[in-house]
N, CA, C and O atoms as a Tinker XYZ file with bonds, in Angstrom:
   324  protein
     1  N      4.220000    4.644000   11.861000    73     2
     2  CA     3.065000    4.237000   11.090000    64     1     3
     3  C      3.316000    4.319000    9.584000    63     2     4     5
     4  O      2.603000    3.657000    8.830000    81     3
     5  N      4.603000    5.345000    8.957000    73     3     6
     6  CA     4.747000    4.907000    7.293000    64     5     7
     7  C      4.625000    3.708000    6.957000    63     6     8     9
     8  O      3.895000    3.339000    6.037000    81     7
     9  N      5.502000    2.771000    7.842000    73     7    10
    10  CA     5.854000    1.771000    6.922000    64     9    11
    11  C      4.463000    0.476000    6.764000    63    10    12    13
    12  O      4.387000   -0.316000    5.824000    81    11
    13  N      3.496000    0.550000    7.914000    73    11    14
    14  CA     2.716000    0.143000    7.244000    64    13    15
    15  C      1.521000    0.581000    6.290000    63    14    16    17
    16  O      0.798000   -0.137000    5.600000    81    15
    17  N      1.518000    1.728000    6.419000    73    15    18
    18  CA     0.643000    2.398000    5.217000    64    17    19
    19  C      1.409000    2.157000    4.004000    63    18    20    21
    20  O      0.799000    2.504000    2.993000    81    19
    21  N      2.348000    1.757000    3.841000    73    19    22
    22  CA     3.695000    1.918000    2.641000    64    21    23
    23  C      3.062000    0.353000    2.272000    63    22    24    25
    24  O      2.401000    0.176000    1.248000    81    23
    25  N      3.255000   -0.372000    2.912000    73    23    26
    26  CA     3.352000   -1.838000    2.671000    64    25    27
    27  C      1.735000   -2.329000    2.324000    63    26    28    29
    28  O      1.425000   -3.374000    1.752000    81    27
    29  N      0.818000   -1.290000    2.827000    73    27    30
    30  CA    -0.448000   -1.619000    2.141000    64    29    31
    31  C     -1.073000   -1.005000    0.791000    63    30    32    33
    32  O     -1.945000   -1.564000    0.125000    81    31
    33  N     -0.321000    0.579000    0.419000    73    31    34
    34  CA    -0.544000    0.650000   -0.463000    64    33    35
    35  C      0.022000    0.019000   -1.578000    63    34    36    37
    36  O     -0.494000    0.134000   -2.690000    81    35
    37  N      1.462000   -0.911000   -1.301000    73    35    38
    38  CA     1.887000   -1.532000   -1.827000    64    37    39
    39  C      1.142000   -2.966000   -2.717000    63    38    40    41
    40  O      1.335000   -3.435000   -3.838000    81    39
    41  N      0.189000   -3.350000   -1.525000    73    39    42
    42  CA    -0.566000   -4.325000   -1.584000    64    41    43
    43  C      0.312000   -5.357000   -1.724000    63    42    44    45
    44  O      0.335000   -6.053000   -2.739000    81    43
    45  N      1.381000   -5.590000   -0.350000    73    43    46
    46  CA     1.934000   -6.338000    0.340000    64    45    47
    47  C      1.490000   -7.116000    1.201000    63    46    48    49
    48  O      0.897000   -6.508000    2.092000    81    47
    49  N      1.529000   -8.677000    1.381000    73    47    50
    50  CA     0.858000   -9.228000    2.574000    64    49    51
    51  C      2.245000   -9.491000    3.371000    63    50    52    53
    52  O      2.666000  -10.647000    3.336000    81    51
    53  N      2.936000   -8.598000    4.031000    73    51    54
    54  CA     3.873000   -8.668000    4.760000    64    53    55
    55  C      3.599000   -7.796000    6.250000    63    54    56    57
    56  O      2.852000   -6.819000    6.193000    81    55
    57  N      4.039000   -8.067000    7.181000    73    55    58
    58  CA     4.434000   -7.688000    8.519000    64    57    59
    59  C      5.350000   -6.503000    8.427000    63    58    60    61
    60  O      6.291000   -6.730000    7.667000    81    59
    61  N      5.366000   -5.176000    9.026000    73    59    62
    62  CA     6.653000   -4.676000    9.761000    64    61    63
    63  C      7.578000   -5.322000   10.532000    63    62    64    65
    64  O      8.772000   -5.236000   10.242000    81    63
    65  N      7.103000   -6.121000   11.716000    73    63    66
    66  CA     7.515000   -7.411000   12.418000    64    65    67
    67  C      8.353000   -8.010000   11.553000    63    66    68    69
    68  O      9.574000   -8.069000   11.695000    81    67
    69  N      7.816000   -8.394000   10.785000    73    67    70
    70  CA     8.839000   -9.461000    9.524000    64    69    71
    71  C      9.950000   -8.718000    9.232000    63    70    72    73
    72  O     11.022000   -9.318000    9.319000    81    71
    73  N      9.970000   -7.642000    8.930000    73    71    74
    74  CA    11.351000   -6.348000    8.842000    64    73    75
    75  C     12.101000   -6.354000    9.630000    63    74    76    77
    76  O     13.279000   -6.630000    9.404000    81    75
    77  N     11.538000   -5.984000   11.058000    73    75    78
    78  CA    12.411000   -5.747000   11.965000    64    77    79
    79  C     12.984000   -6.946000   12.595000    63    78    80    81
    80  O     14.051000   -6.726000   13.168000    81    79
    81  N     12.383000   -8.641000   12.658000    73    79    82
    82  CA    13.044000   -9.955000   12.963000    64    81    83
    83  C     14.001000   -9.932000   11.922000    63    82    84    85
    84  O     15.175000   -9.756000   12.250000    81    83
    85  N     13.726000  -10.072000   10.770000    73    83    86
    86  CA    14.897000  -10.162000    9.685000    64    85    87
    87  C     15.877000   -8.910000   10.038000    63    86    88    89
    88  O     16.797000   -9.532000   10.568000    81    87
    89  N     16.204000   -7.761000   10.075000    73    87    90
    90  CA    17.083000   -7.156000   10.528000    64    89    91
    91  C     17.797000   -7.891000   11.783000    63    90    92    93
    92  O     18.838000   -8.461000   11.456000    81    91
    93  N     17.480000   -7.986000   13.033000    73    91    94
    94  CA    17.624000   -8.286000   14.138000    64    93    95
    95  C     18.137000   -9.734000   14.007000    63    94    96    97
    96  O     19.119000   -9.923000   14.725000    81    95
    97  N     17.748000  -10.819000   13.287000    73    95    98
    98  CA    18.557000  -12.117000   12.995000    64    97    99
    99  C     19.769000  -11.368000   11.957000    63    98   100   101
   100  O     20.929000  -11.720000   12.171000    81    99
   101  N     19.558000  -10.491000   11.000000    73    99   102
   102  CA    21.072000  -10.324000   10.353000    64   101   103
   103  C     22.496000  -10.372000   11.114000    63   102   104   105
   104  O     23.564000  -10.978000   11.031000    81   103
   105  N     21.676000   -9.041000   12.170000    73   103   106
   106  CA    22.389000   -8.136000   12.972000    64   105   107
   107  C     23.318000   -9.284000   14.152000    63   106   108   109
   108  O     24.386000   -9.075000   14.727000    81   107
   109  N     22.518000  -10.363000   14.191000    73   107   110
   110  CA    23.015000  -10.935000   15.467000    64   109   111
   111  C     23.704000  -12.220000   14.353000    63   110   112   113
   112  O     24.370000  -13.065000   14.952000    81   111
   113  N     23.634000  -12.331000   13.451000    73   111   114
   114  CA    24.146000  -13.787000   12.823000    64   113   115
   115  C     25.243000  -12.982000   12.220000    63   114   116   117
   116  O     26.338000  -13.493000   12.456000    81   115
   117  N     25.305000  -11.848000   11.492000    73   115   118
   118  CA    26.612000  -11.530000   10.406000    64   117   119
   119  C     27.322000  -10.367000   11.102000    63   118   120   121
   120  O     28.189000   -9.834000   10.408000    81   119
   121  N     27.168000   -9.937000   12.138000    73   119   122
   122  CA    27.858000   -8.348000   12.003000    64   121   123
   123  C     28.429000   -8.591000   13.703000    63   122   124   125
   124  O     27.777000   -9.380000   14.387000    81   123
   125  N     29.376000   -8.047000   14.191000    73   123   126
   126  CA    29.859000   -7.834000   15.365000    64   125   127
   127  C     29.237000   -6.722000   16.391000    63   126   128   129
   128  O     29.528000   -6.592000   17.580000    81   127
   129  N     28.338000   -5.977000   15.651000    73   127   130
   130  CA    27.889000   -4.885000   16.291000    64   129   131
   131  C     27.315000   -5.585000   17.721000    63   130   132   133
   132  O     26.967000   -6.765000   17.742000    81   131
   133  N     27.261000   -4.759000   18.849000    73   131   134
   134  CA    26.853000   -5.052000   20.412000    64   133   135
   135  C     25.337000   -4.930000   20.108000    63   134   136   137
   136  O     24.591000   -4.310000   19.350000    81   135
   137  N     25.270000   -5.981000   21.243000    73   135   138
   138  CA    23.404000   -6.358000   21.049000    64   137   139
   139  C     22.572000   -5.097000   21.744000    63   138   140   141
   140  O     21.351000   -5.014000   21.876000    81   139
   141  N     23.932000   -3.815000   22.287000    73   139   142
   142  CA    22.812000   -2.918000   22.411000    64   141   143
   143  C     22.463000   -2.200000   21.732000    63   142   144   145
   144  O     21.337000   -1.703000   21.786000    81   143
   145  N     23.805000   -1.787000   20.426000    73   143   146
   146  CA    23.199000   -1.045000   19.367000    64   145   147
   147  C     22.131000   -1.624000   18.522000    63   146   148   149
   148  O     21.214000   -1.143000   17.856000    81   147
   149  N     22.538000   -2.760000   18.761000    73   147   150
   150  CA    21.143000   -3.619000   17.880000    64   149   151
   151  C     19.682000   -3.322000   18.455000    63   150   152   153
   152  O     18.759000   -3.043000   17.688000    81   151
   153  N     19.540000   -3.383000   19.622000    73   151   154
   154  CA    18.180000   -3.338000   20.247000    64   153   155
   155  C     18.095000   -1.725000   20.470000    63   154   156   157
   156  O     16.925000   -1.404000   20.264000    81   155
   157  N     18.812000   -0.687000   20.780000    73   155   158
   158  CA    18.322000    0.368000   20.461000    64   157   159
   159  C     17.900000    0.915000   19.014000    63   158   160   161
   160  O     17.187000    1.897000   18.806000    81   159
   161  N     18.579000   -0.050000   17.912000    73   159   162
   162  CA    18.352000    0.613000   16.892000    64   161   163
   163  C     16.848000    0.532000   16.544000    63   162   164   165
   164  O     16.148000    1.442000   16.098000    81   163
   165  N     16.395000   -1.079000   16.916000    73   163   166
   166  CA    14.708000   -1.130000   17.309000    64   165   167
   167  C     14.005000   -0.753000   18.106000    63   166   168   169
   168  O     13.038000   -1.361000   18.566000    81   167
   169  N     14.446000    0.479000   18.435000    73   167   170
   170  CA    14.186000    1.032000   20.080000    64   169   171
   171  C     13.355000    0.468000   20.898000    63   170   172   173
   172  O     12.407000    0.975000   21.499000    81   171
   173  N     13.812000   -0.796000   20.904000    73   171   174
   174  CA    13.852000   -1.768000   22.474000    64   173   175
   175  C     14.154000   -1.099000   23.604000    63   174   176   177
   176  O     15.318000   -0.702000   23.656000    81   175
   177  N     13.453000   -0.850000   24.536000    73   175   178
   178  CA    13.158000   -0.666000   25.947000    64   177   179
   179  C     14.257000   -1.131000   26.883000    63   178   180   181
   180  O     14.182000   -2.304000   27.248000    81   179
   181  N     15.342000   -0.341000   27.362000    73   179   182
   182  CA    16.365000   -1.179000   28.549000    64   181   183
   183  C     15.848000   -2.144000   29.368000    63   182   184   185
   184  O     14.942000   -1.796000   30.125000    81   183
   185  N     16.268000   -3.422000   29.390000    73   183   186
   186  CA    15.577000   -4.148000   30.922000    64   185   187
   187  C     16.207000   -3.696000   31.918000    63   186   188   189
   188  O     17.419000   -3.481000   31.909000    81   187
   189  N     15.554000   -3.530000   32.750000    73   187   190
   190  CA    16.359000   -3.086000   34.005000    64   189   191
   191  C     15.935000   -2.123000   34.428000    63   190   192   193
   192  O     15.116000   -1.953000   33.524000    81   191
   193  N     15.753000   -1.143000   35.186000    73   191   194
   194  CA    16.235000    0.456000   35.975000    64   193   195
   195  C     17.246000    0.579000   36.192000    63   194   196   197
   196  O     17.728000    1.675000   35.906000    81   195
   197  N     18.077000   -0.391000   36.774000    73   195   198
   198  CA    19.418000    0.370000   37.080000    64   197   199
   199  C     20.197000    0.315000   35.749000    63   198   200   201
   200  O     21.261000    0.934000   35.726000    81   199
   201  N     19.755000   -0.434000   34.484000    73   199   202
   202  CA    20.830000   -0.487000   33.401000    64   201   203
   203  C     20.268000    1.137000   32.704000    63   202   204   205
   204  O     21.043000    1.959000   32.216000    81   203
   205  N     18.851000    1.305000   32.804000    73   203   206
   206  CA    18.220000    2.128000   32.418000    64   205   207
   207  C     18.824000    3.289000   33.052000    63   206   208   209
   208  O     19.464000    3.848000   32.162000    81   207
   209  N     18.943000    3.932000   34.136000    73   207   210
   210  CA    19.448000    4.640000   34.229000    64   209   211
   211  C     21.152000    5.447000   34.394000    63   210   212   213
   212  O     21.601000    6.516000   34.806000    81   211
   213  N     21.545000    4.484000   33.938000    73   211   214
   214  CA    23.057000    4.750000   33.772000    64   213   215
   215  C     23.428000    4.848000   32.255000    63   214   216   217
   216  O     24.458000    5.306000   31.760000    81   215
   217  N     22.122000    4.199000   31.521000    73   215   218
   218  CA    22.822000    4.198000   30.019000    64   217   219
   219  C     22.499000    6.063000   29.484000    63   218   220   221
   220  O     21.469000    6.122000   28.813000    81   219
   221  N     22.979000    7.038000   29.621000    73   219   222
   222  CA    22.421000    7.885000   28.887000    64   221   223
   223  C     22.494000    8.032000   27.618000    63   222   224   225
   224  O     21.440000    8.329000   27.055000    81   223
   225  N     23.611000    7.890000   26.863000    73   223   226
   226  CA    23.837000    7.791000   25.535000    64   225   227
   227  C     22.933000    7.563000   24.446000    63   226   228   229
   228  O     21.936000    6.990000   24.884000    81   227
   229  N     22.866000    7.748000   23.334000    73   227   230
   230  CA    21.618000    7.305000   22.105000    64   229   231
   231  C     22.938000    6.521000   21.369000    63   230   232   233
   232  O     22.651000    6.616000   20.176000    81   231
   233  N     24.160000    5.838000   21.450000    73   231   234
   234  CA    24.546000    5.034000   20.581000    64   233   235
   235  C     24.645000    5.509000   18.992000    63   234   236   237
   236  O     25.025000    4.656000   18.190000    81   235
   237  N     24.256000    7.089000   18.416000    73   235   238
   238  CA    24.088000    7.379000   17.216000    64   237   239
   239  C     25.260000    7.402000   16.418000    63   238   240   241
   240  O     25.093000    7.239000   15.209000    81   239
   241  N     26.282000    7.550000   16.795000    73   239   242
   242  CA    27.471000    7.119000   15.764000    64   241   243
   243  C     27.399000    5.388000   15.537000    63   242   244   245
   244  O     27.333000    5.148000   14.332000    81   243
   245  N     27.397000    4.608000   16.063000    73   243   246
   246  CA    27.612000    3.328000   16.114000    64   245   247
   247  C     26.554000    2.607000   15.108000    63   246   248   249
   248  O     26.728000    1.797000   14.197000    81   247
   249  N     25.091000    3.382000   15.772000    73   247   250
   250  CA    23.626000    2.835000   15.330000    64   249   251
   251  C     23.755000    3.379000   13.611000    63   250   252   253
   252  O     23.264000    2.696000   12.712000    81   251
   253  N     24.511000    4.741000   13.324000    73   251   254
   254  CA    24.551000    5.274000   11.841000    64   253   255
   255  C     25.385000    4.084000   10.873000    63   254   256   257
   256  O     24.986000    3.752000    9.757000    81   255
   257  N     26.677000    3.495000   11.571000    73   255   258
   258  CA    27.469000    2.296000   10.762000    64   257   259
   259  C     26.972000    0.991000   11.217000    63   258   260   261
   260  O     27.710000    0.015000   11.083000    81   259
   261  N     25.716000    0.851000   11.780000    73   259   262
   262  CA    25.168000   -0.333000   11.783000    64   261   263
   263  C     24.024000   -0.489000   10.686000    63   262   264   265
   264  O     23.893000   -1.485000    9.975000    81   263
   265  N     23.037000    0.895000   10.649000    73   263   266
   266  CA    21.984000    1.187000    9.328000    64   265   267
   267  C     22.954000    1.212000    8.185000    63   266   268   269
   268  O     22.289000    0.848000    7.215000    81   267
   269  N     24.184000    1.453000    7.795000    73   267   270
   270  CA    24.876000    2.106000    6.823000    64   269   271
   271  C     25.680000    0.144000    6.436000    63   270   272   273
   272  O     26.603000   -0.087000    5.656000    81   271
   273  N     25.150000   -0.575000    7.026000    73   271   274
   274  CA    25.670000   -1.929000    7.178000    64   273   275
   275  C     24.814000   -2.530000    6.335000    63   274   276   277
   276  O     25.068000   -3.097000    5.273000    81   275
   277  N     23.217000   -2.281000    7.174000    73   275   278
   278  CA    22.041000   -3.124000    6.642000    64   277   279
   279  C     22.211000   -2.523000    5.082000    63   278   280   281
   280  O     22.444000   -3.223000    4.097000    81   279
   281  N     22.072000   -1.327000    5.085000    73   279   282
   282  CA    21.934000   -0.821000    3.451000    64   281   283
   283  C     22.509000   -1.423000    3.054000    63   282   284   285
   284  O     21.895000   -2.408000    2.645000    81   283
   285  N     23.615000   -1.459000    2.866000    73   283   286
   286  CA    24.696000   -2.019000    2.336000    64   285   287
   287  C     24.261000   -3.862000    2.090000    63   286   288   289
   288  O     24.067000   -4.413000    1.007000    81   287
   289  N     24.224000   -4.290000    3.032000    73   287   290
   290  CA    23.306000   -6.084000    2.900000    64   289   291
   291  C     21.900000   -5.861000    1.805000    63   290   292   293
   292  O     21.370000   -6.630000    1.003000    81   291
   293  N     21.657000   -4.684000    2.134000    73   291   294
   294  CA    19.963000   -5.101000    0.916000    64   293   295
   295  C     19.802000   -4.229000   -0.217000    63   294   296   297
   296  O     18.775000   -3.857000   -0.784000    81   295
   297  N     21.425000   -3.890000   -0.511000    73   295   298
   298  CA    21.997000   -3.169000   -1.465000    64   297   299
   299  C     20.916000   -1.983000   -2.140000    63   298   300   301
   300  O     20.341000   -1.871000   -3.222000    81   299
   301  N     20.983000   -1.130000   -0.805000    73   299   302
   302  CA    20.627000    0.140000   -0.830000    64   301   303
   303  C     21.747000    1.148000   -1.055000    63   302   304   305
   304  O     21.475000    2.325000   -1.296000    81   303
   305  N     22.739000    0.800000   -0.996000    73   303   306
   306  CA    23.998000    1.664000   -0.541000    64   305   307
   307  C     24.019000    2.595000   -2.334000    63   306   308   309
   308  O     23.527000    2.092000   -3.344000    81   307
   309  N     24.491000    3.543000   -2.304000    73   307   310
   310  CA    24.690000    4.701000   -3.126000    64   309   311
   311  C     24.952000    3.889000   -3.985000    63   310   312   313
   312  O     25.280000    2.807000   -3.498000    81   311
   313  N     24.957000    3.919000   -4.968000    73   311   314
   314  CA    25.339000    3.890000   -6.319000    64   313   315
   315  C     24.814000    2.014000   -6.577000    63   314   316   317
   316  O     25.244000    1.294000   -7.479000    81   315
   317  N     24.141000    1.743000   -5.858000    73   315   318
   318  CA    23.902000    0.062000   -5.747000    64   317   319
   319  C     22.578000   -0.088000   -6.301000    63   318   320   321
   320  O     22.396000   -0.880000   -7.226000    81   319
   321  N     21.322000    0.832000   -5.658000    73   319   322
   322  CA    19.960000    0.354000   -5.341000    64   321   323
   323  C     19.599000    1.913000   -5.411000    63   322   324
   324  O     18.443000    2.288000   -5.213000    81   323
């Protein structure tokens, strides 16, 4: 819930939605990362049960150089933004 309290005190007429499609088209148009770190990083829901229960992992090394990617694209990265 920050980010839309963020975006209204902002007095933004923007979506969270709009954030997370624009990430999610980056992710799948510029970067090699697997479409599962991508969809866990939006913590998208496994389809499946049986994929669901075999995946135990949280992907957090992978999902850290995939956020450490986006920064980097919307030049957040240290010494940038």
């Amino acid at each position: 819930m920050a980010m839309p309290i963020l975006l209204r005190r902002m007095d933004l007429e923007v979506t969270v939605h709009g954030f997370r499609s624009t990430f999610r088209d980056w992710a799948a148009e510029t970067t090699n990362f697997p479409n599962e770190v991508c969809e866990m990083a939006l913590a998208h829901t496994i389809p499946g049960k049986a994929e669901a229960a075999y995946r135990r992992g949280d992907l957090f090394n992978k999902r850290r150089k995939l956020m450490e990617a986006w920064a980097e694209y919307c030049g957040c990265k240290e010494g940038k933004g």
